[in-house]
DRENGUSE-517282 format. One line per field, with one value per residue: x, y, z of N, C-alpha, C in turn. Coordinates in pm, whole numbers, plus 50000, padded with zeros to 5 digits. Example, Ala and Ser with C-alpha at 12.3 -4.5 7.8 and 13.67 -1.06 7.14 Angstrom:
n.xx = 51319/51285
n.yy = 49431/49775
n.zz = 50780/50708
ca.xx = 51230/51367
ca.yy = 49550/49894
ca.zz = 50780/50714
c.xx = 51320/51290
c.yy = 49670/50003
c.zz = 50780/50787
END
This chain:
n.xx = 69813/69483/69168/68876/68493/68345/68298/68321/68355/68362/68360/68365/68273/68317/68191/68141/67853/67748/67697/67894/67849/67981/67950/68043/67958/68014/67945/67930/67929/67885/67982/68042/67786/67688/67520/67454/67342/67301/67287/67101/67197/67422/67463/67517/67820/67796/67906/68141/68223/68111/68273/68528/68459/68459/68677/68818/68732/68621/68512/68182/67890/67825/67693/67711/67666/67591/67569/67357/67373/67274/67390/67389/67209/67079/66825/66738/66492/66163/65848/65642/65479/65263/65099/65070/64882/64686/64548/64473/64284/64067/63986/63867/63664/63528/63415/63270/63164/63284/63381/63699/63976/64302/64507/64441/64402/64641/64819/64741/64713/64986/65031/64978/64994/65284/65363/65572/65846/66184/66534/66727/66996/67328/67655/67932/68255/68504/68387/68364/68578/68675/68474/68563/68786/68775/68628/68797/68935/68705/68722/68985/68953/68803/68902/69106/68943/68872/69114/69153/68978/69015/69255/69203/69056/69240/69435/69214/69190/69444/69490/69264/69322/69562/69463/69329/69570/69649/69495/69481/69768/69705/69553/69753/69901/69750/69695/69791/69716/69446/69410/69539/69319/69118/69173/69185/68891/68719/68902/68793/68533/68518/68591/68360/68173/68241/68304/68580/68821/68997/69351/69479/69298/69183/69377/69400/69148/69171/69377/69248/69009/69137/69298/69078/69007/69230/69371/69611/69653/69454/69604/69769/69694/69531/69753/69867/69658/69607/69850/69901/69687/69721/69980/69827/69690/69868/69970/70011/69759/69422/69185/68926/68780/68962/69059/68831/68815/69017/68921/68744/68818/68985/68785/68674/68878/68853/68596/68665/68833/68683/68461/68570/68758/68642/68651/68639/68733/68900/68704/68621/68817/68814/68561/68581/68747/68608/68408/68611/68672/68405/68346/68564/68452/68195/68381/68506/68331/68354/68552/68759
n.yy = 69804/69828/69681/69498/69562/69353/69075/68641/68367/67969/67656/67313/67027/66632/66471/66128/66063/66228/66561/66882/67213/67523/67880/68248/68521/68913/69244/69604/69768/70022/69910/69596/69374/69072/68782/68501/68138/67830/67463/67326/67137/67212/67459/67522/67579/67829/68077/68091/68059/68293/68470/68412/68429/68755/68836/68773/68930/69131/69449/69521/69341/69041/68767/68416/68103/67714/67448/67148/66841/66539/66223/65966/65607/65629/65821/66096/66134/65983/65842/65861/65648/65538/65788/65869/65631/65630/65891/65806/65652/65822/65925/65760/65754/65988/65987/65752/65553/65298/65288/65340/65508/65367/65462/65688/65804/65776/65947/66216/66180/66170/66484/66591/66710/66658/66437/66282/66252/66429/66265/66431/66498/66460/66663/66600/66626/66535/66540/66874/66959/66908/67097/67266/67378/67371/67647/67808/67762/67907/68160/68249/68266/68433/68678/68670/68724/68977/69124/69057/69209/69490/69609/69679/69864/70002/70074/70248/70494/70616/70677/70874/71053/71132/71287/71468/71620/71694/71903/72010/72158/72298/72508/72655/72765/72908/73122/73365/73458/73458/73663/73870/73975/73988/74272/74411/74391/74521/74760/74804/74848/75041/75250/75254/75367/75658/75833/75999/75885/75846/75671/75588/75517/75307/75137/75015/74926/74733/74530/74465/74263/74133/73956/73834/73651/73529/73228/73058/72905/72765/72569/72460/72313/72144/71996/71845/71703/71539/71397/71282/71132/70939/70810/70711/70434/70299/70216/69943/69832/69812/70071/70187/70395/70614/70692/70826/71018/71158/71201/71393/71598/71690/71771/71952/72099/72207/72269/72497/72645/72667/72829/73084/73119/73277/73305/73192/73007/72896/72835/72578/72436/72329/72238/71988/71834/71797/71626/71388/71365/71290/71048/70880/70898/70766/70451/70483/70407/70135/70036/69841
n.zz = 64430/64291/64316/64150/64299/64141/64071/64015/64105/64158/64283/64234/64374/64371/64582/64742/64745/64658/64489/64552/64458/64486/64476/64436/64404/64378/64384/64324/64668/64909/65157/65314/65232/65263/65202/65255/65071/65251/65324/65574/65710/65677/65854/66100/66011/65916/66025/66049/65833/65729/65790/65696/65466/65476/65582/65366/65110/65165/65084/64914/64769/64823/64701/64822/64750/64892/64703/64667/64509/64483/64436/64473/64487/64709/64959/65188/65242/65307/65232/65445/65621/65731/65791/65522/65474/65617/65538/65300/65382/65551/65282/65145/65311/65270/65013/64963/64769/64702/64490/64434/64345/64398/64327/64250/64491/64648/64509/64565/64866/64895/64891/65135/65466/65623/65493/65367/65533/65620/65703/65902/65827/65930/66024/65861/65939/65802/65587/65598/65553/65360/65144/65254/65212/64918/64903/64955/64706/64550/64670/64606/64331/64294/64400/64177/63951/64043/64042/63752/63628/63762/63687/63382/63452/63621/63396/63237/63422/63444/63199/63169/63372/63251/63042/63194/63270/63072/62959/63190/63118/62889/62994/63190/62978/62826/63049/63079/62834/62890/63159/62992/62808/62952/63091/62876/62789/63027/62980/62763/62861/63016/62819/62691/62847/62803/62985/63219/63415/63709/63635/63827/64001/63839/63817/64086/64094/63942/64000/64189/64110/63953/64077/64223/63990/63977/63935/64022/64228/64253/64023/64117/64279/64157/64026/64191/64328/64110/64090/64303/64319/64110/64268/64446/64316/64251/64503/64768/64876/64774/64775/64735/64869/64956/64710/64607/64743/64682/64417/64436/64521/64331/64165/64308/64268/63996/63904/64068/63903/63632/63747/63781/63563/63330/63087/62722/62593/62782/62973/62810/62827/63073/63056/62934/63103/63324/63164/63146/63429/63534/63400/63535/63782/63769/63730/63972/64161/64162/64245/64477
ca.xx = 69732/69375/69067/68749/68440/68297/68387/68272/68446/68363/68446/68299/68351/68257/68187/68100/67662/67705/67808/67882/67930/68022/67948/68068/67979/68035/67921/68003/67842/67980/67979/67979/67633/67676/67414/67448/67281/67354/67208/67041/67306/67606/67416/67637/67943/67808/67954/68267/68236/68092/68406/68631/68461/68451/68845/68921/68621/68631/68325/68071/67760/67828/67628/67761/67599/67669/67419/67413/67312/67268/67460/67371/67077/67017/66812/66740/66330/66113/65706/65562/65347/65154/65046/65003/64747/64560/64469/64356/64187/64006/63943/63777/63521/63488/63373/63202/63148/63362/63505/63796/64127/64394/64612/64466/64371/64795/64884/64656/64781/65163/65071/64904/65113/65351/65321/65697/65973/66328/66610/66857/67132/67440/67740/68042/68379/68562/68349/68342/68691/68678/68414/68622/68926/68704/68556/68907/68945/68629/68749/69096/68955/68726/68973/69180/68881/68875/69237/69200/68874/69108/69350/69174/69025/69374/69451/69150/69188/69538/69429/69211/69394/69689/69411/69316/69688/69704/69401/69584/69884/69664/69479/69855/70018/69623/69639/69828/69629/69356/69446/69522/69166/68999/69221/69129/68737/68776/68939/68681/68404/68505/68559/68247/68111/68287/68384/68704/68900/69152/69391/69546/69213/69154/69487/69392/69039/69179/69397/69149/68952/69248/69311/68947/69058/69337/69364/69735/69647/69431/69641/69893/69620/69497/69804/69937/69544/69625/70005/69835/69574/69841/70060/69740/69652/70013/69998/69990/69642/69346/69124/68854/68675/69061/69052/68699/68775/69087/68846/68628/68890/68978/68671/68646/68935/68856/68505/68675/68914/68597/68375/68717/68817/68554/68770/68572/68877/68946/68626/68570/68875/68723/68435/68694/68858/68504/68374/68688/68631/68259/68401/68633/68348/68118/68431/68568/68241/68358/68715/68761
ca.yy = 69773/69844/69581/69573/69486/69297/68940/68524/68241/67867/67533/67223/66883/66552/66343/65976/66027/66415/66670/66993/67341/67644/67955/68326/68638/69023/69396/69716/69863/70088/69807/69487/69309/68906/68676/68290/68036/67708/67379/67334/67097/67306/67578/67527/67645/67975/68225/68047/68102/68431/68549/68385/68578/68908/68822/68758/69016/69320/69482/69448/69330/68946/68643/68301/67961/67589/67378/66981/66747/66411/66138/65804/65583/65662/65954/66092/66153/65877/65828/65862/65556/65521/65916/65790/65491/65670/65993/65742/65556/65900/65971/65674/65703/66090/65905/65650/65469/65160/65233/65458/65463/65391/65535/65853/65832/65831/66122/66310/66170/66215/66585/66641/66753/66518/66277/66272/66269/66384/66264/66526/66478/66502/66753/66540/66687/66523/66627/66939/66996/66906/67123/67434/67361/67425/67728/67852/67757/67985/68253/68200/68291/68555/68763/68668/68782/69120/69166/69115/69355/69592/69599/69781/69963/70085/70177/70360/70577/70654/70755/71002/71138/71193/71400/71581/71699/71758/71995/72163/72229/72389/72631/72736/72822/73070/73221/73527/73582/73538/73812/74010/73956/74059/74356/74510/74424/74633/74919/74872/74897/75238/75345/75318/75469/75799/75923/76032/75753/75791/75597/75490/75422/75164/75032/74942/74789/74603/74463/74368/74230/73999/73893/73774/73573/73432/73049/72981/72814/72595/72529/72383/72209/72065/71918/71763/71617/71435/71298/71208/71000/70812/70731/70598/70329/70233/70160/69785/69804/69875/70173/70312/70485/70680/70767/70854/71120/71230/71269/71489/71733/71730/71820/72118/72245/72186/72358/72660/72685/72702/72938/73209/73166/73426/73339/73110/72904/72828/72720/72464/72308/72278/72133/71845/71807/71792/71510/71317/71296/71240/70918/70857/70886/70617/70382/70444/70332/69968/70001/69796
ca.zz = 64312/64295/64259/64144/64339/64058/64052/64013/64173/64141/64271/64237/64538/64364/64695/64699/64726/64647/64420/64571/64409/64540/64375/64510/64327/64370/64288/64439/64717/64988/65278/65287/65194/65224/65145/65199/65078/65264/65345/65672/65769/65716/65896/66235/66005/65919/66106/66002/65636/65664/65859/65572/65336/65475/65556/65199/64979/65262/65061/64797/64792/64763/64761/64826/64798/64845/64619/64694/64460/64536/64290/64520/64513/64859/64983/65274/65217/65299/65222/65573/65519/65873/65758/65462/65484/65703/65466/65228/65460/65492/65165/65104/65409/65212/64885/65050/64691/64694/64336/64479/64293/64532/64278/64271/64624/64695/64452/64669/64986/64920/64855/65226/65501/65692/65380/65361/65640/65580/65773/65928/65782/66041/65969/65816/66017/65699/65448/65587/65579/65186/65145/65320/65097/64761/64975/64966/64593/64503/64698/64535/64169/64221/64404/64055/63884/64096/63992/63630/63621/63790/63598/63269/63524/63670/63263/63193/63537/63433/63083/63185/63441/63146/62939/63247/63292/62933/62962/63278/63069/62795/63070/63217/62864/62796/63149/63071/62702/62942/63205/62893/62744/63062/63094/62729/62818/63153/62918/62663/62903/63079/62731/62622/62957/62773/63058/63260/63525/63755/63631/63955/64079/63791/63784/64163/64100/63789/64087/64301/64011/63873/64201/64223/63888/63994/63937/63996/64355/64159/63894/64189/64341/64108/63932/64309/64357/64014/64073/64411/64281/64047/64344/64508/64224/64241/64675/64770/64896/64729/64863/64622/64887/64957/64592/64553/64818/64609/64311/64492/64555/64170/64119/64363/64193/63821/63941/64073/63785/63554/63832/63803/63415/63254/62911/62694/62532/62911/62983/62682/62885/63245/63097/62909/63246/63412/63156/63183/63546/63559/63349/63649/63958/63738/63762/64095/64228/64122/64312/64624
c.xx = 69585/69316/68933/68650/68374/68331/68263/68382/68337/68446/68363/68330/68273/68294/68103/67960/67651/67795/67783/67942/67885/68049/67981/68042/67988/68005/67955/67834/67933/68019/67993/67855/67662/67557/67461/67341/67311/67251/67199/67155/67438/67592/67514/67778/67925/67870/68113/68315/68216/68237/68563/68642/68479/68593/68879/68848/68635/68528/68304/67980/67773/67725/67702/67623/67628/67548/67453/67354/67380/67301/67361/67262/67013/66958/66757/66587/66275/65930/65676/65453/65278/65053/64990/64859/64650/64494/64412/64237/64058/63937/63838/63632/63465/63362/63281/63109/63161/63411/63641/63886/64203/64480/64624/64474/64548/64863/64836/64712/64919/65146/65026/65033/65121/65352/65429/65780/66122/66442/66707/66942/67271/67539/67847/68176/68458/68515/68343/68499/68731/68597/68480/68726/68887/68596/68715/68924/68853/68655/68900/69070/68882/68823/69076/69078/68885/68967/69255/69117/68982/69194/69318/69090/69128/69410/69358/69136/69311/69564/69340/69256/69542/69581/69359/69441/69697/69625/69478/69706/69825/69618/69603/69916/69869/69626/69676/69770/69486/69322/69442/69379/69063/69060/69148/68932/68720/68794/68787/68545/68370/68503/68425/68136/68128/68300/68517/68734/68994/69204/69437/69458/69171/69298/69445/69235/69073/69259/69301/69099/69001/69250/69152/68961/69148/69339/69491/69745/69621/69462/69731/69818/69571/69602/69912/69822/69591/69745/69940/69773/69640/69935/69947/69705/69831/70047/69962/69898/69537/69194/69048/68758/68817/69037/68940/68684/68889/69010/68756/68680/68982/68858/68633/68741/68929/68704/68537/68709/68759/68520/68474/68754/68740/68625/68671/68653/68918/68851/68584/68654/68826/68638/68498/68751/68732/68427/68497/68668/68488/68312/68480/68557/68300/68244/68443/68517/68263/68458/68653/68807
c.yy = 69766/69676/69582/69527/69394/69126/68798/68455/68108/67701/67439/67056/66794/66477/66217/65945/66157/66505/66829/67091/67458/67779/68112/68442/68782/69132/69470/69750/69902/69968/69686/69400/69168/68857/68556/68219/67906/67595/67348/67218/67133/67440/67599/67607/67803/68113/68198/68082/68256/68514/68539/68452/68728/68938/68872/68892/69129/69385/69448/69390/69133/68853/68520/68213/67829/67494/67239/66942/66566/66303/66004/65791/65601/65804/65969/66108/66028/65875/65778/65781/65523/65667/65913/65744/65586/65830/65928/65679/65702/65962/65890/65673/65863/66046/65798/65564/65380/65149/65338/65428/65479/65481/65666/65910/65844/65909/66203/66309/66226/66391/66673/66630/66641/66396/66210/66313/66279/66374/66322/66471/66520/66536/66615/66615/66691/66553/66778/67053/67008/67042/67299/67487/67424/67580/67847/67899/67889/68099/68323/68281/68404/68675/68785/68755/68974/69180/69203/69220/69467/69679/69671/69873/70107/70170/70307/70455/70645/70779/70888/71097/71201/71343/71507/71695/71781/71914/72136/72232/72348/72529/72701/72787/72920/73103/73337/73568/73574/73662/73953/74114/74018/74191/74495/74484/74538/74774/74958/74930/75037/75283/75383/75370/75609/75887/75933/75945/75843/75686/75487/75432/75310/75127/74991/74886/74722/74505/74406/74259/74119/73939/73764/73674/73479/73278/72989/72891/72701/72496/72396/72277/72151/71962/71850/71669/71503/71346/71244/71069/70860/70749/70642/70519/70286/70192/69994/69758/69927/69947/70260/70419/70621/70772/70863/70961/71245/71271/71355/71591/71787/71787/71978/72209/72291/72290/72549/72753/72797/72812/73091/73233/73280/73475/73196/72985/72821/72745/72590/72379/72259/72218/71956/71818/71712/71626/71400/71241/71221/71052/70871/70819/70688/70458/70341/70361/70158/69915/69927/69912
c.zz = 64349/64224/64294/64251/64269/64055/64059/64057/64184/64164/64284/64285/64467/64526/64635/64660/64693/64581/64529/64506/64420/64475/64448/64385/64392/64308/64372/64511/64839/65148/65226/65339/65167/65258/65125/65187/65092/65321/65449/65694/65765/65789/66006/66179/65930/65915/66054/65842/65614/65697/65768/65463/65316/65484/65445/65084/65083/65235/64939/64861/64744/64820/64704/64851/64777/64777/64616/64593/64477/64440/64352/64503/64615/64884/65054/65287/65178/65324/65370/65632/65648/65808/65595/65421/65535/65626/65360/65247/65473/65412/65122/65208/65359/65087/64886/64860/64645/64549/64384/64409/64386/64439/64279/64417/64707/64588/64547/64795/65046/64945/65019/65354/65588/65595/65332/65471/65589/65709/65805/65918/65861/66000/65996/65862/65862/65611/65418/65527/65421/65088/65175/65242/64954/64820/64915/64796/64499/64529/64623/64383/64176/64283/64247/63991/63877/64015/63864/63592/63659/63739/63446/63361/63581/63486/63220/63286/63456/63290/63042/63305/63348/63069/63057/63281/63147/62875/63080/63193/62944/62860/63092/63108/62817/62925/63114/62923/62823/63055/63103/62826/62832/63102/62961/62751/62913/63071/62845/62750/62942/62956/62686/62699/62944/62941/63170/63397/63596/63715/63749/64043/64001/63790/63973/64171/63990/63881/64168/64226/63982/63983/64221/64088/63883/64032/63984/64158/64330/64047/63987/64241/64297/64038/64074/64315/64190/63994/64210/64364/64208/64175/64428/64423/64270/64403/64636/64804/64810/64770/64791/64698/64907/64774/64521/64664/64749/64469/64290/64502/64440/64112/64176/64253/64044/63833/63958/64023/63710/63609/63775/63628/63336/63103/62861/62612/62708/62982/62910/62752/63008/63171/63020/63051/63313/63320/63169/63332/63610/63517/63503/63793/63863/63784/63918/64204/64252/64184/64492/64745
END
């Protein structure tokens, strides 16, 4: 069963001084492209997460991030107040007027560097472990997500691979009026060249000729490249760059059909075959 790269996943850790939530999204791209955003104290588990994700997502272009917010009255950023005092103390020997506002004189202060200290916050073993669990959870839903995207994805593949068969069956039941059709042009043309043939030498360039016409290789090859492609949506793993190499070789032959037909009822269908599949590339791009 095929799935898409497209996807969202979500989980959200109330802890005791901290909410955390965990957000994972997905698009297609031929590799995988991760992007975390985590908080300088879960930085050490990194390599650990990224390796979970590339486990579980394989490709796409995803970005993950864990976003803290802080519930408790406690917090780890504290007014620097030696650094502080002493830029006001500054300010005031700037001003040198003795009406100074202290008040404004510490808006100003707080905003100058070192005017705040935050305390590194030390990695929680147990919190982290809570924290890995709803990691799991997020990963958990957007593969669901993948699946159900997939899933009208797998229909509308299938759908147009029915109208491209249905188009092949129309080309094989006009090949022989079109042989015929290019046969009576051929006549008509020498006729109206008025003058005298070997027959036996055009009945062997009308052979060569047809031959040079002949589609029934690609009629075969094309209608195995399309029961192909259905048994690949229907494998237990999903492989859109596999399919997106089988749609390439529907395409050569739906191409060569149309290059060879020189009947204009036959071409109106190659080029139905040909937008059907154009429809088909834009998707496949989205398959895992």
């Amino acid at each position: 069963m095929i799935q898409s790269m497209t996807g969202y996943g979500k989980s959200v850790l109330q802890l005791p001084t901290k909410k955390v939530t965990i957000e994972i999204k997905s698009l297609n791209s031929k590799n995988l492209d991760l992007n975390t955003r985590i908080p300088s104290y879960y930085k050490e588990k990194e390599l650990d997460v990224r390796k979970k994700i590339a486990s579980s997502l394989v490709r796409g272009k995803i970005d993950f991030s864990i976003y803290v917010e802080m519930t408790a009255d406690e917090t780890t950023t504290t007014i620097n107040k030696g650094v502080v005092t002493e830029y006001i103390q500054q300010m005031r020997n700037i001003v040198q007027t003795g009406k100074s506002d202290d008040v404004e004189l510490m808006k100003m202060a707080v905003r100058m560097p070192d005017a705040l200290k935050t305390e590194r916050e030390e990695l929680d073993e147990d919190e982290w472990k809570q924290i890995d669990t709803h990691i799991d959870i997020a990963l958990k839903e957007i593969n669901q997500y993948r699946t159900d995207e997939a899933a009208a994805l797998e229909e509308d593949f299938k759908q147009r691979i029915t109208n491209i068969k249905a188009c092949l069956e129309e080309v094989k039941a006009m090949d022989g009026e079109r042989i015929a059709n290019v046969k009576v042009r051929l006549r008509k043309a020498i006729d109206d060249l008025k003058v005298e043939t070997d027959e036996n030498r055009f009945e062997q360039e009308l052979i060569y000729y047809l031959e040079k016409l002949d589609i029934n290789e690609e009629k075969v090859r094309l209608a195995n490249h399309l029961d192909y492609f259905l048994q690949a949506l229907e494998s237990n793993d999903s492989n859109g760059k596999k399919l997106g190499f089988i749609v390439q070789e529907i395409g050569r032959e739906i191409n060569t059909t149309g290059s060879k037909a020189n009947f204009a009822p036959m071409q109106k269908l190659v080029i139905q075959m040909k937008d059907e599949l154009e429809k088909i590339k834009e998707q496949i791009l989205n398959v895992l």
